[in-house]
C-alpha distance (Angstrom), angle and dihedral (degrees) to the residues before:
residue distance angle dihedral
X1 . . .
X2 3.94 . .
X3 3.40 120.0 .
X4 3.81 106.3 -69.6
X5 4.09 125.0 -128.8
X6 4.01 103.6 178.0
X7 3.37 107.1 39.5
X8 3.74 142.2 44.3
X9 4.04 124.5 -147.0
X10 3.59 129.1 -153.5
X11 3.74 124.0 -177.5
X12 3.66 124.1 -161.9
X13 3.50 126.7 172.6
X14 3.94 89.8 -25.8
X15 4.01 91.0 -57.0
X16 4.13 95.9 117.2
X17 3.75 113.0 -153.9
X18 3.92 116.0 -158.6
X19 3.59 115.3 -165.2
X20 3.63 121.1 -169.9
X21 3.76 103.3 -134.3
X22 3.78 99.1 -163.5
X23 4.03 90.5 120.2
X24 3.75 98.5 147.6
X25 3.44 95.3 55.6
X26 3.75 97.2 32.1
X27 3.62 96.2 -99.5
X28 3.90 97.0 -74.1
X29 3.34 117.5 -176.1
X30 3.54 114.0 -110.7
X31 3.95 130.5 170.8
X32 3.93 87.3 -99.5
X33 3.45 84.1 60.5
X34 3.35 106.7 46.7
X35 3.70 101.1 53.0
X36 3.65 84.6 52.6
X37 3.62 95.7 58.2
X38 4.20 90.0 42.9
X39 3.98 85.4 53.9
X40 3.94 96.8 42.4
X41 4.11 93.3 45.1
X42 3.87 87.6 42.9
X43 4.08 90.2 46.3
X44 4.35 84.4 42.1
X45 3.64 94.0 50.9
X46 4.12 98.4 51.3
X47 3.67 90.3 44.0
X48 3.54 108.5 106.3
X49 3.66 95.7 -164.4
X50 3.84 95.2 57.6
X51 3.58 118.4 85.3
X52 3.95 110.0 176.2
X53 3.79 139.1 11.6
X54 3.73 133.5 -132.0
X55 3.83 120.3 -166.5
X56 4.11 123.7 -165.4
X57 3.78 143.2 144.0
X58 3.49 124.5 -117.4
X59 3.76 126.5 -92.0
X60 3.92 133.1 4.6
X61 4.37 98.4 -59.7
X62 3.21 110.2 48.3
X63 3.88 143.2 45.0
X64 4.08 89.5 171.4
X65 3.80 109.3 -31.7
X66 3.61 83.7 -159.5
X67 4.00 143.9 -96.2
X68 3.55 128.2 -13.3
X69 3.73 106.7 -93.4
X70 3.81 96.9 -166.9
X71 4.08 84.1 57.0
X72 3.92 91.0 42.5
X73 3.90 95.0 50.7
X74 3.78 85.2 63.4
X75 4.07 93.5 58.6
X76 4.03 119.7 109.8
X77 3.59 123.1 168.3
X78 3.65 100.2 -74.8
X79 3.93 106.8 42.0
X80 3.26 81.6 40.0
X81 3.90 103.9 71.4
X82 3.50 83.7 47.8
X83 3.58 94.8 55.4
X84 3.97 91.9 51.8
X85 3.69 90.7 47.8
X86 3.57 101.2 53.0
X87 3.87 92.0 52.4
X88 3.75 93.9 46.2
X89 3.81 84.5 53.2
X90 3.66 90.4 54.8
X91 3.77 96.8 47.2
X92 3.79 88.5 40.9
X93 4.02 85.2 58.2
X94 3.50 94.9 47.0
X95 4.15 93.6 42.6
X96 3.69 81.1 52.4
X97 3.59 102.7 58.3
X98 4.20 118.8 130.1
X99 3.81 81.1 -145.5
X100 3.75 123.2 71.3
X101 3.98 115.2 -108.2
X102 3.69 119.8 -171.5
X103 3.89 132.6 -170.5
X104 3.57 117.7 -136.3
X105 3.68 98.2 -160.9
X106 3.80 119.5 -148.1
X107 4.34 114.7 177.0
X108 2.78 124.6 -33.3
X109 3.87 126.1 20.3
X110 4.04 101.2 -178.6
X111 3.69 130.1 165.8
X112 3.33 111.4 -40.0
X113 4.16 93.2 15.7
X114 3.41 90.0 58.9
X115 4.02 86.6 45.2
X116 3.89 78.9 49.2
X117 4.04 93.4 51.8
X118 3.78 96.4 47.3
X119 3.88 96.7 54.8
X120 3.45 77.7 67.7
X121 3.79 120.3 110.5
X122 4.27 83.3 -141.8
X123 3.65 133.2 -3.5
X124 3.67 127.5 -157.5
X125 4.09 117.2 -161.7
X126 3.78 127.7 -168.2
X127 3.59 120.0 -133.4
X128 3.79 96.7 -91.1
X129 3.63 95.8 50.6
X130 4.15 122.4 118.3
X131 3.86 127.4 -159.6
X132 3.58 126.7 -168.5
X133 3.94 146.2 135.6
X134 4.21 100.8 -132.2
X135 3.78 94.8 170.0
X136 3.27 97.6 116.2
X137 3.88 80.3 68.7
X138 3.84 93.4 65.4
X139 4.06 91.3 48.6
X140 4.49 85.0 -97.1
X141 3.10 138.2 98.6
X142 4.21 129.2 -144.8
X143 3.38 111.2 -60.4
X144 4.17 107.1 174.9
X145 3.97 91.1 67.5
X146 3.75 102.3 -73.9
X147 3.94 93.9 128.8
X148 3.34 83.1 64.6
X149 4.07 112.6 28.4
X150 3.77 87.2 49.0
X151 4.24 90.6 56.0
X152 3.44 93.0 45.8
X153 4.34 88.9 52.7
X154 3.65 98.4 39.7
X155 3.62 110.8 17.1
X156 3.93 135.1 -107.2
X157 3.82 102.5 -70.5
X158 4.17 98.3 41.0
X159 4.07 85.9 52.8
X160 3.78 95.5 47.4
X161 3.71 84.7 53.0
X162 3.72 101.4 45.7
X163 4.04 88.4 50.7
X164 3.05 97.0 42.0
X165 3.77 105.1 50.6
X166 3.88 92.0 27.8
X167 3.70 92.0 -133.7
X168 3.64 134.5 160.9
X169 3.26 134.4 -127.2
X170 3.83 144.7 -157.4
X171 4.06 131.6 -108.8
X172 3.84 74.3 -116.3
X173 3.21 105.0 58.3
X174 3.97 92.7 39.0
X175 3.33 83.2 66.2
X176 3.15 109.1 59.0
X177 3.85 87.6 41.7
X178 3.83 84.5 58.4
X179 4.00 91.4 -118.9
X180 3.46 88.7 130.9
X181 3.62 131.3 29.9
X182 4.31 100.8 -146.3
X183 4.08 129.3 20.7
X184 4.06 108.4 -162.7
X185 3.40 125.8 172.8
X186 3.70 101.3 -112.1
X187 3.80 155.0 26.0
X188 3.83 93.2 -108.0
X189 3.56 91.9 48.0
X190 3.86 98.0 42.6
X191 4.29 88.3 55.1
X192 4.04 87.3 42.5
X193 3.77 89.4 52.9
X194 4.26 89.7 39.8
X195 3.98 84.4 57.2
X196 3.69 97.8 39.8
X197 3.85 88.5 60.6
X198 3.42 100.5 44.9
X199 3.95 97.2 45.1
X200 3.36 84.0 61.9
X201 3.93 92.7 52.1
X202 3.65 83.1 51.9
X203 3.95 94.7 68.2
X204 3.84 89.1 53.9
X205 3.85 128.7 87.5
X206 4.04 107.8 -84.3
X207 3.27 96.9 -143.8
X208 3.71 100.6 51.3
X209 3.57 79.6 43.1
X210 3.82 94.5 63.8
X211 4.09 93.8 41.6
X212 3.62 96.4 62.7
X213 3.80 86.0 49.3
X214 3.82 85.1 59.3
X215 3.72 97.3 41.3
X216 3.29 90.4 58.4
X217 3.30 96.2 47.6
X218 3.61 87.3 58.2
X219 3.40 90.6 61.8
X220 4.10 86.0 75.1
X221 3.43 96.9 30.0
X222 4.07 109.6 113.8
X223 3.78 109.2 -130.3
X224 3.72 102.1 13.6
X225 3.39 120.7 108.9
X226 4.49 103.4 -135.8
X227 3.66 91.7 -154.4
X228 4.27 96.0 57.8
X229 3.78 86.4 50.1
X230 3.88 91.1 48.5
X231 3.74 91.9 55.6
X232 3.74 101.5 33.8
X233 4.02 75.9 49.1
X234 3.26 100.9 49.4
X235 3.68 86.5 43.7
X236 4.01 94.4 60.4
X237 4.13 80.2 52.2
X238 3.60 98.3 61.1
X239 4.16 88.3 54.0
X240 3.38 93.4 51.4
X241 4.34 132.7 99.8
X242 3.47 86.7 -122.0
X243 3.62 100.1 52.6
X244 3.85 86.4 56.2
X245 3.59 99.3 49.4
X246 4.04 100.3 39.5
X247 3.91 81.8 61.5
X248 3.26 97.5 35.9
X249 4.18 93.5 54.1
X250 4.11 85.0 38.8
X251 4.14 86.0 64.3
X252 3.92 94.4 37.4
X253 3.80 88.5 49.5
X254 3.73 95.2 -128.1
X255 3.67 137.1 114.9
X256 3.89 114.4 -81.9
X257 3.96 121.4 -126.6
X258 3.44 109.5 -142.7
X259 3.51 126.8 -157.5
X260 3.63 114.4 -178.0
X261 3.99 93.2 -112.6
Protein backbone atom coordinates (compact mmCIF):
# COMPACT_ATOMS: atom_id res chain seq x y z
CA UNK A 1 0.00 0.00 0.00
CA UNK A 2 0.79 3.86 -0.02
CA UNK A 3 3.31 5.08 1.88
CA UNK A 4 2.17 4.76 5.51
CA UNK A 5 2.22 7.77 8.26
CA UNK A 6 0.65 6.07 11.54
CA UNK A 7 1.88 2.94 11.72
CA UNK A 8 5.04 0.98 11.36
CA UNK A 9 5.25 -2.80 9.96
CA UNK A 10 7.69 -5.34 10.64
CA UNK A 11 7.67 -8.73 9.06
CA UNK A 12 9.51 -11.61 10.38
CA UNK A 13 9.31 -14.91 9.24
CA UNK A 14 5.67 -14.22 7.91
CA UNK A 15 4.47 -13.10 11.57
CA UNK A 16 3.55 -9.21 10.53
CA UNK A 17 3.78 -6.83 13.42
CA UNK A 18 1.77 -3.48 13.06
CA UNK A 19 2.65 -0.90 15.40
CA UNK A 20 0.64 2.11 15.71
CA UNK A 21 3.21 4.86 15.76
CA UNK A 22 1.07 7.65 17.13
CA UNK A 23 3.52 8.04 20.30
CA UNK A 24 3.15 11.73 20.84
CA UNK A 25 -0.27 11.67 21.13
CA UNK A 26 -0.55 8.27 22.69
CA UNK A 27 -1.41 6.52 19.64
CA UNK A 28 -5.08 7.80 19.38
CA UNK A 29 -6.96 6.59 16.91
CA UNK A 30 -7.74 8.96 14.40
CA UNK A 31 -9.45 8.48 10.87
CA UNK A 32 -5.85 8.57 9.32
CA UNK A 33 -5.31 5.80 11.30
CA UNK A 34 -7.94 3.77 10.87
CA UNK A 35 -8.00 3.47 7.18
CA UNK A 36 -4.49 2.52 7.54
CA UNK A 37 -5.11 -0.31 9.72
CA UNK A 38 -8.36 -1.45 7.30
CA UNK A 39 -5.75 -1.33 4.30
CA UNK A 40 -2.78 -3.08 6.20
CA UNK A 41 -5.19 -6.01 7.77
CA UNK A 42 -6.87 -6.26 4.29
CA UNK A 43 -3.20 -6.28 2.50
CA UNK A 44 -2.11 -8.97 5.74
CA UNK A 45 -4.95 -11.18 5.20
CA UNK A 46 -4.47 -11.81 1.16
CA UNK A 47 -0.85 -12.27 1.65
CA UNK A 48 -0.11 -15.71 1.31
CA UNK A 49 3.21 -15.52 2.84
CA UNK A 50 1.97 -14.05 6.16
CA UNK A 51 0.83 -16.31 8.69
CA UNK A 52 -0.09 -14.30 11.98
CA UNK A 53 -0.60 -10.72 13.10
CA UNK A 54 0.64 -8.74 16.00
CA UNK A 55 -0.95 -5.36 16.85
CA UNK A 56 0.75 -2.61 19.39
CA UNK A 57 1.23 1.09 19.98
CA UNK A 58 4.32 2.71 20.00
CA UNK A 59 6.49 3.34 23.00
CA UNK A 60 6.22 2.30 26.77
CA UNK A 61 2.40 4.22 27.69
CA UNK A 62 0.23 3.49 25.43
CA UNK A 63 -1.21 0.57 23.32
CA UNK A 64 -4.16 3.03 21.98
CA UNK A 65 -5.01 5.55 24.69
CA UNK A 66 -8.11 5.87 22.85
CA UNK A 67 -10.02 8.04 20.08
CA UNK A 68 -9.13 11.22 18.79
CA UNK A 69 -10.95 13.76 20.83
CA UNK A 70 -10.33 16.73 18.52
CA UNK A 71 -12.14 14.39 15.72
CA UNK A 72 -14.87 13.27 18.31
CA UNK A 73 -15.77 16.89 19.44
CA UNK A 74 -16.91 17.38 15.87
CA UNK A 75 -19.62 14.35 16.05
CA UNK A 76 -23.56 15.20 16.04
CA UNK A 77 -26.10 12.69 15.58
CA UNK A 78 -25.77 12.08 12.00
CA UNK A 79 -21.92 11.99 11.22
CA UNK A 80 -21.87 10.37 14.05
CA UNK A 81 -23.49 6.93 13.19
CA UNK A 82 -21.28 7.00 10.47
CA UNK A 83 -18.35 7.44 12.47
CA UNK A 84 -19.30 4.33 14.76
CA UNK A 85 -19.97 2.28 11.76
CA UNK A 86 -16.93 2.70 9.94
CA UNK A 87 -14.79 1.66 12.99
CA UNK A 88 -16.93 -1.32 13.80
CA UNK A 89 -16.33 -2.27 10.16
CA UNK A 90 -12.71 -2.08 10.67
CA UNK A 91 -12.61 -4.07 13.87
CA UNK A 92 -15.16 -6.44 12.35
CA UNK A 93 -12.43 -6.98 9.45
CA UNK A 94 -9.75 -7.44 11.66
CA UNK A 95 -11.94 -9.85 14.23
CA UNK A 96 -12.60 -11.64 11.07
CA UNK A 97 -9.31 -12.50 9.95
CA UNK A 98 -8.53 -16.47 8.81
CA UNK A 99 -5.13 -15.62 10.32
CA UNK A 100 -4.58 -15.18 14.01
CA UNK A 101 -3.95 -11.42 15.19
CA UNK A 102 -2.91 -10.74 18.66
CA UNK A 103 -2.57 -7.45 20.71
CA UNK A 104 0.34 -7.06 22.75
CA UNK A 105 -0.93 -4.42 24.97
CA UNK A 106 1.48 -1.84 26.38
CA UNK A 107 -0.37 1.25 28.80
CA UNK A 108 -2.92 2.28 28.36
CA UNK A 109 -5.75 0.57 26.35
CA UNK A 110 -8.67 3.36 26.59
CA UNK A 111 -11.80 3.69 24.68
CA UNK A 112 -11.34 2.95 21.46
CA UNK A 113 -7.70 1.09 22.17
CA UNK A 114 -9.23 -1.11 24.27
CA UNK A 115 -12.08 -1.44 21.46
CA UNK A 116 -8.87 -1.94 19.33
CA UNK A 117 -7.42 -4.81 21.76
CA UNK A 118 -10.61 -6.82 22.01
CA UNK A 119 -11.14 -7.28 18.19
CA UNK A 120 -8.31 -9.17 18.78
CA UNK A 121 -8.44 -12.95 18.53
CA UNK A 122 -5.81 -12.76 21.88
CA UNK A 123 -4.24 -9.99 23.68
CA UNK A 124 -1.21 -10.10 25.74
CA UNK A 125 -0.62 -7.02 28.36
CA UNK A 126 2.52 -6.21 30.30
CA UNK A 127 2.32 -5.44 33.80
CA UNK A 128 1.92 -1.70 33.41
CA UNK A 129 -0.79 -1.86 31.00
CA UNK A 130 -4.55 -0.28 31.77
CA UNK A 131 -7.87 -1.17 30.02
CA UNK A 132 -10.97 0.59 30.30
CA UNK A 133 -14.09 2.06 28.38
CA UNK A 134 -14.28 5.92 30.03
CA UNK A 135 -16.86 7.18 27.57
CA UNK A 136 -19.27 7.74 29.70
CA UNK A 137 -16.79 10.52 30.78
CA UNK A 138 -17.11 12.41 27.46
CA UNK A 139 -21.16 12.22 27.64
CA UNK A 140 -20.72 8.66 24.94
CA UNK A 141 -20.67 5.57 25.17
CA UNK A 142 -18.42 2.76 22.98
CA UNK A 143 -19.13 2.93 19.68
CA UNK A 144 -16.54 0.32 17.72
CA UNK A 145 -18.29 -2.81 19.41
CA UNK A 146 -17.05 -2.62 22.94
CA UNK A 147 -20.66 -2.87 24.51
CA UNK A 148 -20.61 -5.91 23.13
CA UNK A 149 -16.84 -7.42 22.82
CA UNK A 150 -16.36 -6.47 26.44
CA UNK A 151 -19.75 -8.77 27.53
CA UNK A 152 -18.78 -11.45 25.61
CA UNK A 153 -14.92 -11.36 27.59
CA UNK A 154 -16.07 -10.62 30.97
CA UNK A 155 -19.61 -11.30 31.31
CA UNK A 156 -22.85 -9.10 31.62
CA UNK A 157 -22.50 -7.61 35.12
CA UNK A 158 -18.42 -6.78 35.02
CA UNK A 159 -19.20 -4.80 31.56
CA UNK A 160 -22.18 -2.88 32.90
CA UNK A 161 -19.86 -1.86 35.61
CA UNK A 162 -16.83 -0.92 33.66
CA UNK A 163 -19.18 1.40 31.33
CA UNK A 164 -20.88 2.58 33.57
CA UNK A 165 -18.42 3.86 36.11
CA UNK A 166 -15.72 4.45 33.38
CA UNK A 167 -13.10 2.84 35.45
CA UNK A 168 -9.84 1.39 34.75
CA UNK A 169 -8.43 -1.48 35.39
CA UNK A 170 -5.10 -3.30 35.81
CA UNK A 171 -3.22 -6.05 33.48
CA UNK A 172 -4.00 -7.84 36.78
CA UNK A 173 -7.18 -7.65 37.11
CA UNK A 174 -7.80 -8.24 33.24
CA UNK A 175 -6.56 -11.26 33.90
CA UNK A 176 -8.35 -12.65 36.09
CA UNK A 177 -11.42 -11.28 34.21
CA UNK A 178 -10.03 -13.26 31.24
CA UNK A 179 -9.61 -9.91 29.08
CA UNK A 180 -6.38 -10.89 28.33
CA UNK A 181 -4.89 -14.18 27.99
CA UNK A 182 -0.91 -13.42 29.47
CA UNK A 183 0.41 -10.39 31.86
CA UNK A 184 4.46 -10.20 31.55
CA UNK A 185 6.44 -7.78 32.90
CA UNK A 186 7.66 -6.07 29.85
CA UNK A 187 7.48 -4.94 26.23
CA UNK A 188 10.23 -7.37 25.12
CA UNK A 189 8.69 -10.08 26.83
CA UNK A 190 5.04 -9.34 25.84
CA UNK A 191 6.28 -9.43 21.73
CA UNK A 192 8.51 -12.67 22.68
CA UNK A 193 5.45 -14.30 24.16
CA UNK A 194 3.10 -12.76 20.95
CA UNK A 195 5.66 -14.74 18.64
CA UNK A 196 6.00 -17.75 20.73
CA UNK A 197 2.22 -18.35 20.29
CA UNK A 198 1.88 -17.78 16.93
CA UNK A 199 5.03 -19.86 15.76
CA UNK A 200 3.38 -22.45 17.12
CA UNK A 201 0.10 -21.66 15.09
CA UNK A 202 2.39 -21.70 12.24
CA UNK A 203 3.11 -25.57 12.45
CA UNK A 204 -0.67 -26.22 12.32
CA UNK A 205 -2.93 -26.64 9.24
CA UNK A 206 -4.01 -22.95 7.99
CA UNK A 207 -7.04 -23.73 7.06
CA UNK A 208 -8.27 -25.44 10.11
CA UNK A 209 -6.59 -22.65 11.57
CA UNK A 210 -8.92 -20.05 10.02
CA UNK A 211 -12.29 -22.26 10.72
CA UNK A 212 -12.04 -22.25 14.33
CA UNK A 213 -11.54 -18.49 14.02
CA UNK A 214 -14.97 -18.50 12.34
CA UNK A 215 -16.61 -20.93 14.63
CA UNK A 216 -15.97 -18.98 17.20
CA UNK A 217 -17.04 -16.19 15.80
CA UNK A 218 -20.23 -17.82 15.40
CA UNK A 219 -20.54 -18.15 18.76
CA UNK A 220 -21.40 -14.13 18.79
CA UNK A 221 -22.83 -14.00 15.67
CA UNK A 222 -26.79 -13.10 16.03
CA UNK A 223 -28.81 -15.57 13.99
CA UNK A 224 -26.30 -18.22 13.26
CA UNK A 225 -26.51 -21.26 14.76
CA UNK A 226 -22.26 -22.11 15.97
CA UNK A 227 -22.85 -25.72 15.89
CA UNK A 228 -24.10 -25.88 11.81
CA UNK A 229 -20.97 -23.90 11.02
CA UNK A 230 -18.81 -26.33 13.15
CA UNK A 231 -19.98 -29.29 11.18
CA UNK A 232 -20.39 -27.81 7.77
CA UNK A 233 -16.73 -26.61 8.93
CA UNK A 234 -15.44 -29.43 9.93
CA UNK A 235 -16.91 -30.91 6.90
CA UNK A 236 -14.86 -28.57 4.38
CA UNK A 237 -11.74 -30.03 6.67
CA UNK A 238 -12.15 -33.53 5.92
CA UNK A 239 -11.95 -32.56 1.88
CA UNK A 240 -9.09 -30.80 2.24
CA UNK A 241 -4.93 -31.76 1.48
CA UNK A 242 -4.36 -31.04 4.82
CA UNK A 243 -6.86 -33.16 6.37
CA UNK A 244 -5.20 -36.08 4.49
CA UNK A 245 -1.77 -35.47 5.38
CA UNK A 246 -2.21 -34.38 9.25
CA UNK A 247 -3.65 -38.00 9.52
CA UNK A 248 -1.65 -39.42 7.39
CA UNK A 249 1.80 -38.06 9.33
CA UNK A 250 -0.28 -38.84 12.79
CA UNK A 251 -0.18 -42.81 11.60
CA UNK A 252 3.45 -42.59 10.12
CA UNK A 253 4.57 -40.95 13.36
CA UNK A 254 6.19 -38.02 11.71
CA UNK A 255 5.66 -34.39 11.56
CA UNK A 256 2.95 -33.25 9.02
CA UNK A 257 3.72 -30.53 6.24
CA UNK A 258 0.96 -28.52 5.80
CA UNK A 259 0.19 -26.61 2.96
CA UNK A 260 -2.85 -24.64 3.26
CA UNK A 261 -4.78 -26.79 0.51
Amino acid sequence: MDQLETLALQNSDGILTITINRESALNALNQKTLNELKGTFEEAIDNVDISGIILTGAGEKAFVAGADITELANLNEVNGRNFSEKGQEIFDLIEGSAKPVIAAVNGFALGGGCELAMACHMRIATANAKFGQPEVNLGAIPGYGGTQRLTHLVGKGKAIELMLTGDMIDAEEALSLGLVNYKVDTKEEMLSKAEEILAKITTKAPLAVGMVIDCVKAVFTTGENGYQTEANSFSRCCGTEDFKEGTLAFLEKRKPNFKGE
